[in-house]
C-alpha positions as CSV (number, residue, x, y, z in Angstrom):
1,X,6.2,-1.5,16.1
2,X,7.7,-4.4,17.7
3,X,6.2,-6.7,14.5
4,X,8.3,-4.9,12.6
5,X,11.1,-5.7,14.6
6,X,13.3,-8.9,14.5
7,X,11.7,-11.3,11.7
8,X,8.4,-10.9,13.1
9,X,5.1,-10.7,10.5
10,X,4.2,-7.4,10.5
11,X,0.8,-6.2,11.7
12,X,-1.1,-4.0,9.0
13,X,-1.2,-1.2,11.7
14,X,2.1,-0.1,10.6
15,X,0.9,-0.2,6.9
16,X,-1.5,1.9,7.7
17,X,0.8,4.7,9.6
18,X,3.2,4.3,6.5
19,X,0.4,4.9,4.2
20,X,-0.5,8.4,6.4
21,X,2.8,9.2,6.1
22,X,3.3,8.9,2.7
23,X,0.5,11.1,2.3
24,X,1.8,13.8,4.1
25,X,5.2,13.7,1.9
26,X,3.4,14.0,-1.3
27,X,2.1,17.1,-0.4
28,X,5.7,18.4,-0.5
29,X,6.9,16.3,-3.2
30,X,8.5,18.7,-5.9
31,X,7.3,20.0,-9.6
32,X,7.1,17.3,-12.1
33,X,7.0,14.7,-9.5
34,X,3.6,12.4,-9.9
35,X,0.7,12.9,-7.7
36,X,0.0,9.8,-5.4
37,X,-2.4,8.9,-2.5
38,X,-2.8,6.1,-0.4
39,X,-5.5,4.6,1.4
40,X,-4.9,2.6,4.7
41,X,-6.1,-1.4,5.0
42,X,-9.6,-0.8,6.2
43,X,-11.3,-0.3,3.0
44,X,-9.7,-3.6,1.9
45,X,-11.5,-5.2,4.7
46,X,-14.6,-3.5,4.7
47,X,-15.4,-4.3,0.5
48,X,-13.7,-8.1,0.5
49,X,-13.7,-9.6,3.8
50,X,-15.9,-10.6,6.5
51,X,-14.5,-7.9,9.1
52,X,-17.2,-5.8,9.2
53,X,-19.9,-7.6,7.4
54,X,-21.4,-10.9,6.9
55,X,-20.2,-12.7,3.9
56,X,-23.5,-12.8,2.5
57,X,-23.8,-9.2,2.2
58,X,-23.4,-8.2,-1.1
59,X,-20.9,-5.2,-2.6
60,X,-23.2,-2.6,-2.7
61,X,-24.7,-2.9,0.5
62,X,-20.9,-2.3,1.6
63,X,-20.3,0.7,0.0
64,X,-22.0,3.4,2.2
65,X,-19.5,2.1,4.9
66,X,-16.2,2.0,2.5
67,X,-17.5,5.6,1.3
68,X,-17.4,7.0,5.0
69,X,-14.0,5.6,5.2
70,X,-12.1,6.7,2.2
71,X,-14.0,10.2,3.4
72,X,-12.1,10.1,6.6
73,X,-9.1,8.8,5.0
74,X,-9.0,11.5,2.4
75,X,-10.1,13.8,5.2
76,X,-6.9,12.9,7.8
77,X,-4.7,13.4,4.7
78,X,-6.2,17.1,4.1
79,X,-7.0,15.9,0.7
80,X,-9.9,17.5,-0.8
81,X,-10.2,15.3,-4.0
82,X,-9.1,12.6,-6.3
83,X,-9.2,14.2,-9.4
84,X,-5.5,15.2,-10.1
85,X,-4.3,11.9,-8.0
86,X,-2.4,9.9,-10.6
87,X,-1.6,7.1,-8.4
88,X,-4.2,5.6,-5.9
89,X,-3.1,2.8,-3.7
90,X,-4.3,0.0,-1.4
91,X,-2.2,-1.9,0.9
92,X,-3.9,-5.9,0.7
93,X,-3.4,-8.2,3.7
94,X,-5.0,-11.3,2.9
95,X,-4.6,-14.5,4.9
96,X,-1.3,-12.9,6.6
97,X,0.2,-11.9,3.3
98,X,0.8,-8.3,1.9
99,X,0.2,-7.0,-1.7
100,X,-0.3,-3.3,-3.2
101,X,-2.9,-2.4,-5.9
102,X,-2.4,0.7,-7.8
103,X,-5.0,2.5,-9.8
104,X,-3.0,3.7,-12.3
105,X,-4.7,7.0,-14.2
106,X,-1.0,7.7,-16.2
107,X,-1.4,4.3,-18.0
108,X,-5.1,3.1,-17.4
109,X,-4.6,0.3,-15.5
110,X,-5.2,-1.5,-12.6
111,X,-1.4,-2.9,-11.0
112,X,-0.8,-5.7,-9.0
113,X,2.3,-5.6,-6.7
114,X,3.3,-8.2,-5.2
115,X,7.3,-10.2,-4.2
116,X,5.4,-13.4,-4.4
117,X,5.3,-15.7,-7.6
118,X,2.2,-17.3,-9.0
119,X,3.8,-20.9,-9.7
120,X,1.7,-23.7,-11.2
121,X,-0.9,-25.4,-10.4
122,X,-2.1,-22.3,-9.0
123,X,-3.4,-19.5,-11.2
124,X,-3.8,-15.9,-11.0
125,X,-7.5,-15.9,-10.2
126,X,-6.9,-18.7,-7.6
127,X,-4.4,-16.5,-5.9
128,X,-6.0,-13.2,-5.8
129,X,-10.2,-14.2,-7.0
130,X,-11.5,-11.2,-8.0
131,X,-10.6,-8.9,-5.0
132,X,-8.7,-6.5,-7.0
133,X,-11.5,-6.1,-9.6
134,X,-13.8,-5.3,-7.2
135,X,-11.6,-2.9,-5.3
136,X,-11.3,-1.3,-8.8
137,X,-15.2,-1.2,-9.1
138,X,-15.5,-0.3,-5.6
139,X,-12.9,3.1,-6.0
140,X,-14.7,3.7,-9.2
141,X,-18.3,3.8,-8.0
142,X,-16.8,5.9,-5.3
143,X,-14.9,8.4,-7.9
144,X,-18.2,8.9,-9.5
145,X,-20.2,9.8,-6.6
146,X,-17.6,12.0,-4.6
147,X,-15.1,13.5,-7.0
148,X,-16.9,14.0,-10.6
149,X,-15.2,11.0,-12.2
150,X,-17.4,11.2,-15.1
151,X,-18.1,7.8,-16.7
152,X,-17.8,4.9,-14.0
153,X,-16.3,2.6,-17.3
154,X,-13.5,4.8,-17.7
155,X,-11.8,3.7,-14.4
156,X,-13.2,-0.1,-14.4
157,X,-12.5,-0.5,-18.0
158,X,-8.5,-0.4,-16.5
159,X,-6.9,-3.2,-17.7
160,X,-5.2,-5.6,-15.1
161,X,-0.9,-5.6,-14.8
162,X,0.7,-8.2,-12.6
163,X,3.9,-6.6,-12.3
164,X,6.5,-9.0,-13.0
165,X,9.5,-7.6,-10.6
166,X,12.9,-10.0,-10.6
167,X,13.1,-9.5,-7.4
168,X,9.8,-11.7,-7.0
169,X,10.5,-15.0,-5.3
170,X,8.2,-17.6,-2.7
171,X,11.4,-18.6,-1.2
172,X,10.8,-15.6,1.6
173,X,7.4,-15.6,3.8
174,X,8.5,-13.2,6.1
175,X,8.9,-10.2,5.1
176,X,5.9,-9.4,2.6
177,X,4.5,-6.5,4.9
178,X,8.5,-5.3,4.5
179,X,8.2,-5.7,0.9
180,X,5.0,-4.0,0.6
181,X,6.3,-0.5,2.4
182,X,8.8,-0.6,0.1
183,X,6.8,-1.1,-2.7
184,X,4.5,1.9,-1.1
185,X,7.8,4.0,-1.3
186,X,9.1,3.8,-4.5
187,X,6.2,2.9,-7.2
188,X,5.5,5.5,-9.6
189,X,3.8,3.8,-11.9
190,X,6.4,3.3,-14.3
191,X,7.0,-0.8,-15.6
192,X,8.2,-3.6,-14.1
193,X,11.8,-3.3,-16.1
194,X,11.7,0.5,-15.2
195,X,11.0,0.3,-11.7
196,X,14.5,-0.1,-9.4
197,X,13.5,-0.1,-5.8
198,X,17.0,-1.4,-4.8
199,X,15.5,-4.6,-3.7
200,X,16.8,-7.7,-5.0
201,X,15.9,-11.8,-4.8
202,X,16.0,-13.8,-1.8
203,X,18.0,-10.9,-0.4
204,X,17.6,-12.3,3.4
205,X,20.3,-9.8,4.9
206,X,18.9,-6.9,2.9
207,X,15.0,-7.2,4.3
208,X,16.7,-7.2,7.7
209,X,18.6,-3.7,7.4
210,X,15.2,-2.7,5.5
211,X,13.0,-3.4,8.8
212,X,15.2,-1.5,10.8
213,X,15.1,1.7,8.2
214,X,10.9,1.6,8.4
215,X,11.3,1.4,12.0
216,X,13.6,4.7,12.1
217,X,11.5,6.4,9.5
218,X,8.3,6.1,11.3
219,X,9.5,6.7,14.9
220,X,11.8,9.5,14.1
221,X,9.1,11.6,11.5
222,X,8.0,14.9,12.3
223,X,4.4,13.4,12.3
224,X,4.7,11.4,14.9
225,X,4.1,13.2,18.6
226,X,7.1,11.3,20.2
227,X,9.7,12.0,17.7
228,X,12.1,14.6,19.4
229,X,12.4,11.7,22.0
230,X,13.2,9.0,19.7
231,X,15.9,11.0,17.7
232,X,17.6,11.7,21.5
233,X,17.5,8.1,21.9
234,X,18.8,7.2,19.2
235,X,21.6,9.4,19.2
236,X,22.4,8.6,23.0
237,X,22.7,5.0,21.6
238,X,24.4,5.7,18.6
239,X,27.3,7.2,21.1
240,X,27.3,4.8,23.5
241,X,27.6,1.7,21.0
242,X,30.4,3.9,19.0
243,X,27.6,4.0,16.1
């Protein structure tokens, strides 16, 4: 928690419990609301990087492991299948920097979320390779095999979005995990120009307040075994400071 704190890099530890957490509220959202799950970090790391295997190992020999662990994910969640799930996400931290992917079922495609620009010379394949392709490919050969996806194509024939938010900007290197929650929070899958998060460019004071709302929403949720005692502590803190 204390990476969240201050103006600290987050770890991808709390991107995970924000992703469990998000979980557990979609199974109260309301009527009409769309259907959404998210998947921690790990599978990230177990299909693209070298975390758990050698780089020489290809895709497929990874995907028994990143099967077992989007079992336990969906598992933890109490989620017994994918197949009404209109929104799947993964949280990416790559090299220290944060960006969602969202398999998109409402529109058929494959978005990429992320407050950083891609500003020449460097390219879109330069900046992300073809990690969120082969996530795609790696969800879809796992939608087939566990939740009766039908044809494999229809998910990796997805086309790519790069959502371009105005509130993208490389002036802030900080606060991309902070960005990401946020981004975990309020995408529904609607456009770029749709989509109003409340966040804004290079809103430096903004982030700040936003770290210290994640903090309170994840210590203070039912879900978390300590929460009685935080909410007393807070409260007891809140007097004493004339809060």
């Amino acid at each position: 928690m204390k990476s969240l704190a201050g103006e600290n890099h987050m770890l991808n530890n709390i991107a995970d419990a924000w992703a469990y957490l998000l979980n557990v509220e979609n199974r109260r959202r309301g009527v009409g609301t769309e259907s959404r799950f998210f998947f921690s970090t790990k599978p990230y790391d177990i299909l693209c990087k070298d975390k758990y295997f050698l780089s020489s190992i290809k895709f497929s020999e990874r995907y028994p492991a990143l099967f077992k662990r989007m079992d336990e994910e969906l598992a933890h969640a109490k989620v017994t299948s994918l197949q009404r799930v209109q929104l799947v996400f993964f949280p990416i931290v790559n090299g220290g920097h944060y960006y969602l992917l969202c398999i998109n079922f409402m529109n058929g495609s494959l978005d990429v979320i992320d407050n950083q620009c891609i500003t020449p010379p460097m390219t879109y394949l330069g900046k992300y390779k073809n990690e969120p392709r082969n996530m795609l490919k790696g969800f879809a050969e796992y939608y087939f095999a566990r939740h009766n996806g039908g044809n494999k194509s229809s998910v990796t024939d997805f086309k790519t979005r790069n959502l371009n938010m105005k509130w993208k900007s490389n002036a802030n290197y900080d606060d991309c995990g902070v960005f990401l929650l946020k981004h975990m929070e309020t995408y529904y899958g609607e456009s770029a120009k749709e989509w109003n998060p409340g966040l804004e460019k290079d809103n430096f004071e903004k982030m700040k307040r936003l770290r210290v709302e994640y903090c309170g929403k994840l210590l203070a949720h039912k879900e978390n075994d300590e929460h009685h005692t935080m909410i007393s502590k807070s409260r007891t803190w809140a007097l004493e400071n004339k809060i």
